[in-house]
N, C-alpha and C positions, 0 to 999 in steps of 0.2 A: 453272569456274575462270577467272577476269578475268585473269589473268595468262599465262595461256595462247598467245592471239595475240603478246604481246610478244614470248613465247620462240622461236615461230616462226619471225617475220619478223629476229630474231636468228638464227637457226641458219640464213638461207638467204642470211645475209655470208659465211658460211666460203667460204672460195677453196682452202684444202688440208685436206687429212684429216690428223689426226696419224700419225704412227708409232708405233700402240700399239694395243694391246687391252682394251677398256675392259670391267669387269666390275662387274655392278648385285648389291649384297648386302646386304639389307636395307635399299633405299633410302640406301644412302650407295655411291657410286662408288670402284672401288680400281681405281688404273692400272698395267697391268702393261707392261715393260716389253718393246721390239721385239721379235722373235724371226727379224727378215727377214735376219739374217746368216748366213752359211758356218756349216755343222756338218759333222762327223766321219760318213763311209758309215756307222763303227760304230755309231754311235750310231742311228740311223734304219733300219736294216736288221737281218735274219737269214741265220745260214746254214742253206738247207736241211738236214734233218736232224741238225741242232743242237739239239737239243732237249728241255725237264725231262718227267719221266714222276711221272703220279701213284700214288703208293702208300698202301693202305690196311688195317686190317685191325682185329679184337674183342681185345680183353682185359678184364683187371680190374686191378681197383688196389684194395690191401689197406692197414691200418692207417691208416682213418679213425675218427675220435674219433668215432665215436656218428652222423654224416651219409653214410653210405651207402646204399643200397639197403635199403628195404622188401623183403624175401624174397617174400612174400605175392602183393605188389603187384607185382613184378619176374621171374616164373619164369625168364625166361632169366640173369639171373643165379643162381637157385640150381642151377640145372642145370649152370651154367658153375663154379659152385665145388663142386658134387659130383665133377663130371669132372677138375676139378685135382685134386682130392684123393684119387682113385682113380688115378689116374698115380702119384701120390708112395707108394699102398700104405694109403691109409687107408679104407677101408667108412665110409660114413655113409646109405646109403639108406635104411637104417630109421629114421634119426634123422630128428627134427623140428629144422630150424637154424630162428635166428630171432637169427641177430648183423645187427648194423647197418654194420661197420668194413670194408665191401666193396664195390664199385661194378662197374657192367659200364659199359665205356668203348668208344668207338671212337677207334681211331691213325690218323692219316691223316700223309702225308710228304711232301716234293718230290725227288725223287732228280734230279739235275744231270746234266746228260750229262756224257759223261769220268770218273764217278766209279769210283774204285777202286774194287776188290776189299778190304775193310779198312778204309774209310774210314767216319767220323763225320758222320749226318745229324741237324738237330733232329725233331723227331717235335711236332706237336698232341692233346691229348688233347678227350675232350667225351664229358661221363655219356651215357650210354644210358639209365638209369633215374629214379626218383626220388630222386636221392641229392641233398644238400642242398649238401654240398660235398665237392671235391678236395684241401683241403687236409690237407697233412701225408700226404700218399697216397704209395705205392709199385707202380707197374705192372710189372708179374711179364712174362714175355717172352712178348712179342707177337709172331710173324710177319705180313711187312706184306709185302701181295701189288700183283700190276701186274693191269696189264687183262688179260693173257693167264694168270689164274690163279696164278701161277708166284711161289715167293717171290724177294724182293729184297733185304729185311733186313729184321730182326730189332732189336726195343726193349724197351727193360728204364732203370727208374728212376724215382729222386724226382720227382715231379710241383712242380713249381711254378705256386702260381696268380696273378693281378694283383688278385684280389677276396677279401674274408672278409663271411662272416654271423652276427648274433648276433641270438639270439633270447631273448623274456621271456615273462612271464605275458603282459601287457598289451601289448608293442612290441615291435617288431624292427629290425635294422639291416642292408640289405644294399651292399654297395660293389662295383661295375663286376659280373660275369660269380665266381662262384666257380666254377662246375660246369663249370668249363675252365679248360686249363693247356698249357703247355708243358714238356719238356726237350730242354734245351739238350745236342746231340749225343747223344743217346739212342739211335740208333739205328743197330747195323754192319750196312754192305755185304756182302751176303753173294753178289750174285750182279750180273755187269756187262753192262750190255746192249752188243752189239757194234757197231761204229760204225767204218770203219776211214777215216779223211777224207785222210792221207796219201794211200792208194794210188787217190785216184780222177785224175782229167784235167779233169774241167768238176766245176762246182756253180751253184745257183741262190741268189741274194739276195733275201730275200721283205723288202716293205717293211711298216713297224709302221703306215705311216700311207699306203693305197694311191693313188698319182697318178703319172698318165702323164708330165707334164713332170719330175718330180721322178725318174722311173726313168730318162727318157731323159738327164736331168744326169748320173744316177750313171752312166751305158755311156758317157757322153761325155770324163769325167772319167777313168775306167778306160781308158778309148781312149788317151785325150791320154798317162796317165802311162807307157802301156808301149810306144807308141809303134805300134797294130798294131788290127785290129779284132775283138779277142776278146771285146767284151762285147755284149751284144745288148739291149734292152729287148723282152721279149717281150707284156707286158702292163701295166698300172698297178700290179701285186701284185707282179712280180719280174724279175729280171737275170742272163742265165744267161752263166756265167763260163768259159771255158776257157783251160787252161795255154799262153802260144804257143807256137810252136815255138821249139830254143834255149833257151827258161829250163828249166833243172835243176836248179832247187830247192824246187817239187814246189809242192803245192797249198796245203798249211798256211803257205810263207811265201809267198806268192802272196797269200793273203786278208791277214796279216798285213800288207804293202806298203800292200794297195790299198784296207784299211779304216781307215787314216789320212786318206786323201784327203778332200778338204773341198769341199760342193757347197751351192747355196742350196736346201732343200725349198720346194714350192709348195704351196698347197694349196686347196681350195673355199671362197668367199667363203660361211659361215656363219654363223647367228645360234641360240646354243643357249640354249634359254628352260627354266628349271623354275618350273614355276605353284605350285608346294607350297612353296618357300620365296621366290618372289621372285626369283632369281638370272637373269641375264643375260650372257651370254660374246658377244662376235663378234669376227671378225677383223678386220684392216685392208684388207681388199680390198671391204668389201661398203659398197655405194653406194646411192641414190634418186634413181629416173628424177622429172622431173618432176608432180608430183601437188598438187591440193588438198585440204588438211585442216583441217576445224575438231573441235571436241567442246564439247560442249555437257553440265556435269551437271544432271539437274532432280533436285531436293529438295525433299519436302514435308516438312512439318514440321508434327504434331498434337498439340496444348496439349491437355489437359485440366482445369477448374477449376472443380468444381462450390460451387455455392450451396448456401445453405442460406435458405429463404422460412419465415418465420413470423410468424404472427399480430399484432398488437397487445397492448400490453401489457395493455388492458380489454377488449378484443372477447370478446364473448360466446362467439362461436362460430369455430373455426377450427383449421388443422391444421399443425404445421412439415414439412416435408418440405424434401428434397435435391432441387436442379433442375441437371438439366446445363449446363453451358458448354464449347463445342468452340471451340479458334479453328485454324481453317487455314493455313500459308503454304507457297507455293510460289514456288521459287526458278527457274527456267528459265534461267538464264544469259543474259540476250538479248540481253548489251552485245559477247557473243562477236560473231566475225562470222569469214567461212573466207578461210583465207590459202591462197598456193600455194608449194610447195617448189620450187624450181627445180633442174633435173639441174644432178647433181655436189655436192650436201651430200652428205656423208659421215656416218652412223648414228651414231659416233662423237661428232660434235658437238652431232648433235641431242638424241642419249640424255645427254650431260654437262649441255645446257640445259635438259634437263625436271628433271633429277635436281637443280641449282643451283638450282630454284625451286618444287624442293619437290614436285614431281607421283609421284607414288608407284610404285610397281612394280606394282601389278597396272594400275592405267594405262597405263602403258609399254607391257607386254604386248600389251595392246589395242590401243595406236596401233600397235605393230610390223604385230600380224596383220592388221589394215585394211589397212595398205598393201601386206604381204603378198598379200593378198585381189584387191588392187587391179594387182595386178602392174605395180607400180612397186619393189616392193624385188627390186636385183638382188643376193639371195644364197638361200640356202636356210635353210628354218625346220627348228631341232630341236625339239620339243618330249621333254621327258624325262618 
């Protein structure tokens, strides 16, 4: 690529890095904007034992039009609707079923911590079997269990789906996911896991995004607003909190105070690469030591143009046949020649110059990890 070197010795005029994080998608660059100002503890932290609990559990869903479960092909659904229907007082084990308007599903749920006793969860549905679709479906009550076996709630209702299917002789039609749904508040609390955060003295603040300098801001901050050394960084994951002495107003408005407070997060100079679409993230901290780079593409290129040889139009004797013609070119770039990047270009500029002139994503890639290779880039490589 002759354009190449230009771009180069253009990206090694930068004198500052931008303030921004530049993302490569589909070979067009989208700039997103700083993120280096003050945010909210709450926002970037947890509190210990604060925390959603997964629930899951089987049912069925009745009153589908004709896209339910294959009996046949599904036993644990006819087993499950034999058993419902002996609960309710009806015998059917001698009988041969062979309805279609039933599904065996599995419910899964997020149960919130703090949630009442009484209270309304959404519930997710998703076939179990061969059933073609959920709609127009009705799921009969599920209990929805935790890790420890134990129920939590309990869901019962119309299914709703974001997809339908229609089928013909010759064609069919299907849109987004049918064989899964949601209802919205489907499912009561029937049982509250205990958690009692008033009556403790300390707690721990786990961070979403783990770094040292960044915990140590938040115990600095915590320090500064209460005036006293109750907060500690104990690691790059979390900040453990205690009440001081003299405040009596307990733990719950303790985190309420001090998870207003506003701290700059830091974080690792990275570069996060996905080779399967192209895409490109890094941050604003990551830098290129001194290095040279050239690239060079070779492309060959093979014509083919066969003839056709034949005789005279009086000759006596003779044969037409097909004769090949090969022409070769190969292109080697040679007008390239290798430039050096000088410490302190910024990735930022350099990826906006390759990008500005057209050099592709999976090139990019390449030069990244070269110089990755070369340990001149100082950030670290994701690859996803």
């Amino acid at each position: 690529m002759k354009t190449f070197m230009k771009l180069i010795l253009a990206a090694t005029l930068a004198t500052a890095a931008p303030q921004m994080a530049a993302a490569q998608v589909k070979g067009k660059e989208l700039q997103v904007a700083s993120t280096s100002g003050t945010t909210r503890i709450k926002d970037i932290v947890e509190i210990e034992g604060v925390r959603d609990n997964m629930l899951v559990g089987y049912g069925l869903v009745v009153g589908l039009n004709g896209t339910g479960d294959s009996l046949n092909n599904s036993p644990f659904t006819q087993q499950s609707l034999i058993g419902m229907l002996e609960r309710l007082g009806v015998n059917v084990r001698a009988e041969k079923l062979n309805t279609k308007n039933i599904a065996a599903v599995m419910v899964t749920a997020t149960l919130p911590p703090f949630t009442n006793q009484g209270s309304r969860i959404d519930v997710s549905i998703s076939a179990l079997g061969d059933s073609k679709s959920l709609q127009g479906g009705t799921l009969l009550v599920t209990p929805l269990l935790g890790a420890d076996s134990q129920v939590y709630a309990v869901a019962q209702g119309s299914v709703a789906i974001a997809g339908f299917s229609a089928k013909g002789d010759s064609a069919s039609v299907i849109q987004n996911i049918p064989t899964g749904g949601r209802i919205s508040a489907g499912a009561i609390v029937e049982r509250e896991i205990p958690f009692t955060l008033a009556g403790m003295t300390s707690t721990r603040l786990g961070l979403r995004n783990p770094d040292l300098t960044t915990a140590r801001r938040i115990a600095a901050a915590i320090n500064g607003y209460l005036k006293t050394g109750v907060a500690v960084a104990e690691n790059p994951a979390s900040v453990s909190v205690t009440i001081p002495p003299g405040y009596k107003a307990g733990l719950v408005n303790l985190i309420t105070d001090i998870e207003q407070l506003r701290v700059s997060p830091d974080q690792m100079a990275r570069v996060v690469i996905d080779e399967r679409s192209g895409v490109i993230v890094m941050g604003k901290d990551v830098r290129i030591s001194t290095v040279a780079l050239a690239q060079g593409n070779l492309t060959i290129r093979i014509t083919e143009t066969p003839q056709v040889s034949q005789p005279n139009a009086f000759a006596e004797e003779g044969e037409t046949v097909v004769v090949p013609r090969t022409e070769v070119q190969v292109d080697a770039d040679e007008e390239n020649k290798i430039a050096v990047l000088q410490s302190g270009v910024s990735l930022q500029t350099l990826v906006a110059s390759l990008n500005a002139l057209g050099v592709g994503p999976r090139d990019i890639i390449t030069i990244l990890q070269s110089i990755k290779a070369s340990g001149a880039l100082q950030a670290e490589i994701e690859v996803m």
